[in-house]
Every structure is written in structure tokens, then in C-alpha cells.
N, C-alpha and C positions, 0 to 999 in steps of 0.2 A: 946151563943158562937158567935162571931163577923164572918163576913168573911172576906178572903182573903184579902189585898191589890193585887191590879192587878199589873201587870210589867210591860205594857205598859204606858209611860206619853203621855197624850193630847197634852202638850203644843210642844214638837219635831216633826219638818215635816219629814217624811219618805221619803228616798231619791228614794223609787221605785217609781214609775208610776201609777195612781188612774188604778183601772178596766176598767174604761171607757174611759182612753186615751190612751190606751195600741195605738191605732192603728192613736195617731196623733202627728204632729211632738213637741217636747218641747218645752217650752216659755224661754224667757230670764229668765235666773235666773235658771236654770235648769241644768242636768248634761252634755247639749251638750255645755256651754258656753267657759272651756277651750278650745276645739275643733275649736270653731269660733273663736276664739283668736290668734289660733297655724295659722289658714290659714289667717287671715288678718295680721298677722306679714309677713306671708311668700309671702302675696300679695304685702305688699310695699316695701318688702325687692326686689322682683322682678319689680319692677315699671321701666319703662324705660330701660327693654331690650324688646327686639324682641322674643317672644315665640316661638317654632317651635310648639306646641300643640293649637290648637285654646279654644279658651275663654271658660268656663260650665259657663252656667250661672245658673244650678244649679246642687249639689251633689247629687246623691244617698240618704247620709244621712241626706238631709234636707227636701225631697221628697220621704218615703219610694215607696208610690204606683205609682212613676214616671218611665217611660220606660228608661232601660238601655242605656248610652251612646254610637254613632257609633262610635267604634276606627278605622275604617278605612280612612286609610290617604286619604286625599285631593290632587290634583293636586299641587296645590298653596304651601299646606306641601312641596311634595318634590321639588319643587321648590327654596324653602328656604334650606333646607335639603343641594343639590346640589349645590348652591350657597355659601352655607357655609364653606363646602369640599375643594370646587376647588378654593375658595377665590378670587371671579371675579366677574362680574355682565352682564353674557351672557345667565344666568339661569341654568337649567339643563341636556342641552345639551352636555355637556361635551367641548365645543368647548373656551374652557380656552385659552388666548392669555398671555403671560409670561412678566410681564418688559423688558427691555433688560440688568436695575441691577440685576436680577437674575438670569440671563446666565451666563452659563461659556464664559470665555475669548477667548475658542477656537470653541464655537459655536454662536458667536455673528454672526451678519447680516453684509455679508461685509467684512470681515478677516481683517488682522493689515494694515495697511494704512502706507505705507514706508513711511523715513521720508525727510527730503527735499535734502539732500545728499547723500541719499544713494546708490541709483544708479550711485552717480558719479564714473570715474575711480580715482582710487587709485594714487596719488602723486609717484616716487621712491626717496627711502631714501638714500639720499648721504652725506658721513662723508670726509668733506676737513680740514687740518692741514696744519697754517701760522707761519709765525715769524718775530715779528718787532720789534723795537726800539725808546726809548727817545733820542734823540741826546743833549746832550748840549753842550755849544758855548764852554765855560772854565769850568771844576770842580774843579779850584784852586779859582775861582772868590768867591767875597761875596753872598749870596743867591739874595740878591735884583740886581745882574747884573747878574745873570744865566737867558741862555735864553734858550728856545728849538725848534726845527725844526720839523712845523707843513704841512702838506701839505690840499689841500680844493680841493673835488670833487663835480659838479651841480648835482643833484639829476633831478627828472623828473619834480620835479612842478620849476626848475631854483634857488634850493636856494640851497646855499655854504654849505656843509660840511665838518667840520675838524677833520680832525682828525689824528694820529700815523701812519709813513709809515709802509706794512708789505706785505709778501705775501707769497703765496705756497713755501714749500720747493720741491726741484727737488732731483732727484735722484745723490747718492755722496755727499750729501750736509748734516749739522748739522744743528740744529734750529740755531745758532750763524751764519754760514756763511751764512745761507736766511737772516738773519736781516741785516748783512752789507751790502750782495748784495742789498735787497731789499731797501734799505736808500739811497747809491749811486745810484739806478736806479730812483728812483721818486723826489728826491731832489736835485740830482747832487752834492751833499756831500759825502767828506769817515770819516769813524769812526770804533773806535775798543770798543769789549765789553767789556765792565767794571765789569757788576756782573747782573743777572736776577731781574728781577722786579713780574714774576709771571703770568698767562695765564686765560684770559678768554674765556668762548663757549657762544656760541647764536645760535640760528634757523632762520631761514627763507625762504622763495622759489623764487625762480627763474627757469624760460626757463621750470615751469611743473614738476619742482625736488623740494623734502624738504632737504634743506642743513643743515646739523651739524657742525657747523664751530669753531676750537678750536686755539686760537695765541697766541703762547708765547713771551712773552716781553721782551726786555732787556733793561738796561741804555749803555747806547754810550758813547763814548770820541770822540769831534769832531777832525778831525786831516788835513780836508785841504777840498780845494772843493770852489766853488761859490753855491750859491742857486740859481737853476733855475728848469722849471716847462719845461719839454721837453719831460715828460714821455707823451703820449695820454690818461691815466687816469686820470692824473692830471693836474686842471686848473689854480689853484694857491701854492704855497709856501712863508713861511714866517719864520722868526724865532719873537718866543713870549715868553714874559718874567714868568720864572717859576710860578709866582705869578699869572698870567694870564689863567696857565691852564685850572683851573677846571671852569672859565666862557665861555674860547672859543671853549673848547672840545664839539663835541655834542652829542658823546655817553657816557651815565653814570659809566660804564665799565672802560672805557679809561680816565673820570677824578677820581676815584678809584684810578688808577694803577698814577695817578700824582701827587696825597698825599702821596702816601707809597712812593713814589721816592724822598721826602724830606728827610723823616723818612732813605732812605736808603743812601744816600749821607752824612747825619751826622752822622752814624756808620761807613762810610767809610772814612772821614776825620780825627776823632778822634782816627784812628790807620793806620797807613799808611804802616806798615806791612800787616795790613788786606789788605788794597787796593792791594798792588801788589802781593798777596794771589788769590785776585779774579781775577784779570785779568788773573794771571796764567793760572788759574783752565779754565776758560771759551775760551782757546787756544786750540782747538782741532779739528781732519783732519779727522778722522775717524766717520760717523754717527752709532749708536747703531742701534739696532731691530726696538725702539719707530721709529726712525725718517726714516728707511728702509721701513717700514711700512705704514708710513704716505706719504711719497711719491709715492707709489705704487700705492696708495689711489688716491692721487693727478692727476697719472696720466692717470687714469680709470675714473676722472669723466667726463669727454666731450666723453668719449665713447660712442655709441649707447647701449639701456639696448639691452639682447638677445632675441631675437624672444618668442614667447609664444609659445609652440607647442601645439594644439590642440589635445581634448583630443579624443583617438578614443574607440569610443561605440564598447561594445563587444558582438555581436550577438548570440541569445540563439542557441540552437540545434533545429530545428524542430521537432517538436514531431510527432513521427510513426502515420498513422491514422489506425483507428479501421480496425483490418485485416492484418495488416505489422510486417513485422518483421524485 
């Protein structure tokens, strides 16, 4: 009778441990190899940071009969540690110093730093209302013999400006009756209104006030008069030819209003009804609310403003001391 085949093959290595090397560590090729794999992946995957655990230079499981590793941290550890934290490089002293971009805006170094006007005092705002006029020589004439009546004030640096007579209206007075008066007063010409041209506003300061200054316009019928310059505002007068306006005028406002003034002369030629429609209408003795108002204006602005009255601090109650009643 044969025996047995045995179950065990020769030729397969057993993946346990010989008897005799139960107690040393395995060689390459052995069952610690994934293990060394998993940590040198995880070594160069870590390469080039800053560890907060300082270096093994060897494991437990590659040294069973090697003394336990000391976990207790290092100086140097918390060091790093605390630096980390507090995202600074003063160590771990906690004595962290902050950008000043990462401050709040109301705990910055220094508070807001006013800004180069601020302190100034305040301008007062003052709203003045004029009214002037285009004068022309004849409104029967051809366009290329219309002329108009300019007047020319020096400015501070000595150069001529020209421009439309006009000025405040006074009290009793319509925007129409300032424009006649005001024409005969700076030009020594009289004229009557024909029909409105339209009103411009502008800003500016004077004498420490911010002025809002608005003048309504009108076209003129010359009716008699010499031109002459006798007002003290004015240094010259001239009559120039309507085609001349908008080069000689030297506010852009005022040559505007000397284009539309073509535009409104040839609607009022071609119906002569209309014309003595508009003259009509622009006859009037009575000023409205608008123009009641703007003179009131007018005559408040050389006023002094009113006193500031200071403001008076209101003192607490002393409070009873300990014992009173």
C-alpha cells in the first residue's frame, strides 16, 4: 500500500517567519515591504514642509528591541507651534504685532486725518435774480445789418469782457421793466420788449459768499438814445453786428441765447400778428410772486448773515454724595 501524498509543496515560501527569526527584523522582500512603501510615499509627499514633530530616524517597527520614543515636546516644538498660531515671527511669546491692513479702520494708529478743507469755514449761500436784454438797432432791417448793443467790463487780470446788459430786479419791478431799466442804465439807450429769449444760472463767489445767480433775457426794440458808457460798471459800449455775436460774447451762456435770437426774430417776422401779439403780452405793471420774491432775495443779499448764537452746555445735577439726601 503506497503512502499518503503529503499537502504541503516544497517549492512555495511560507509567508510566516522561520523559528529562528521570530525575533529579527525582515529583509526586503518580506511582509514589511508595503509598509516601507506606504511611509516613503508619505515622506515625499511631505518633503519641503516644516514638520512640527521632529525627524525618527527609526520606527518601533524596524527596531523591535529599540527603546520607546520620547513624545515629549521640545522647547523648539512649541516654538514652532506658537508661531504658527499667532502667524508672526516673535516666537512664542505671544507678543504678536498685527499689520496695520488688518486693523479695523476705527482702531488704526492715528485716527482719520482730516482732509485739507475741512476745517475751513463754510461759504453762505446766496440766490440773486437779474434781467437783461438783446437790444437791436432796427428789427425791420436785413439780418446782415442788425446789430446789437454790447457793453465791455475789465476783469482783474485788465482784459475786456463782453457781454448782455442786465441786473437785479428791485422791488415793484417785472423781469421786463429790470431789462429796460437796466439797458438804459449801462448803455444810455431806451428799448421796449419784444418777446423773451430764455434765462440762464451759474455759481460763483464773491466777498466769501457762494452766489446762485439766474437772468432772464429778453430781445429789445431799439427806440432812441446815444450809446455811451457813464454807468461805473461799465468801461466800454458798442453796437456789433448780429453775425458778430457769438465771437465777441465771452460767456458761452450768452452766445447760446444769440443763436436762438436769430431763430426767434425769423418766427416773428414771418407773422406780424405774432409780433404785436408779443409785444402785447410782455407789457405788464404788475410783478408776480416769482419776481416779489426774487427781489426780496436781491435785497437781503449785502445784508450782514445773523450772528451764530452759541451753543449753551447744559450742566448735569451734582450727584448727592454717599450720606445725603
Amino acid at each position: 500500500m503506497s503512502a499518503e501524498p503529503s499537502l504541503h509543496h516544497t517549492d512555495v515560501a511560507s509567508d510566516a517567519p522561520a523559528a529562528g527569526d521570530a525575533g529579527k527584523p525582515a529583509k526586503n522582500g518580506g511582509s514589511d515591504q508595503p509598509n516601507r512603501n506606504r511611509r516613503n510615499r508619505r515622506g515625499r509627499r511631505r518633503r519641503g514642509r516644516r514638520s512640527s514633530r521632529p525627524a525618527e530616524t527609526a520606527t518601533t517597527d524596524d527596531k523591535p528591541d529599540a527603546a520607546p520614543a520620547d513624545t515629549t515636546p521640545k522647547p523648539s516644538d512649541l516654538a514652532n507651534r506658537n508661531r504658527r498660531k499667532t502667524g508672526g515671527s516673535n516666537g512664542g511669546n505671544g507678543n504678536h504685532q498685527k499689520s496695520p491692513s488688518s486693523t479695523p479702520n476705527n482702531q488704526r494708529r492715528g485716527g482719520r486725518r482730516p482732509a485739507d478743507g475741512e476745517n475751513a469755514p463754510k461759504l453762505r449761500t446766496v440766490r440773486e435774480t437779474s434781467a437783461g436784454g438783446l437790444v437791436l438797432s432796427d428789427l425791420d432791417a436785413p439780418f446782415e445789418d442788425l446789430r446789437a448793443a454790447l457793453i465791455g467790463r475789465v476783469d482783474r487780470r485788465g482784459r475786456t469782457m463782453w457781454s448782455l446788459p442786465k441786473g437785479h430786479i428791485e422791488t415793484g419791478e417785472t423781469a421786463e421793466q429790470t431789462a429796460m431799466r437796466e439797458v438804459a442804465e449801462e448803455t444810455g439807450i431806451s428799448g421796449t420788449v419784444v418777446a423773451p429769449l430764455g434765462k440762464i444760472d451759474y455759481w460763483f463767489v464773491s466777498d466769501g459768499r457762494r452766489i446762485h445767480k439766474t437772468v432772464h433775457h429778453y430781445l429789445l426794440r431799439f427806440t432812441g438814445g446815444e450809446l455811451s458808457a457813464e454807468d461805473y460798471e461799465v468801461s466800454e459800449v458798442a453796437w456789433v453786428p448780429l453775425s458778430e455775436l457769438p465771437r465777441r460774447l465771452t460767456y458761452s451762456d450768452e452766445r447760446r441765447l444769440a443763436r436762438m435770437a436769430e431763430s426767434v426774430i425769423t418766427d416773428l417776422r414771418s407773422d406780424p400778428k405774432r409780433l404785436a401779439q408779443s409785444e402785447a403780452n410782455c407789457i405788464r405793471t404788475e410783478p408776480n410772486d416769482y419776481e416779489k420774491a426774487a427781489a426780496a432775495r436781491n435785497q437781503r443779499r449785502n445784508e450782514p448773515p445773523p450772528p451764530v448764537k452759541p451753543r449753551r452746555r447744559r450742566r448735569r445735577p451734582r450727584r448727592p454724595a454717599n450720606g445725603d439726601t
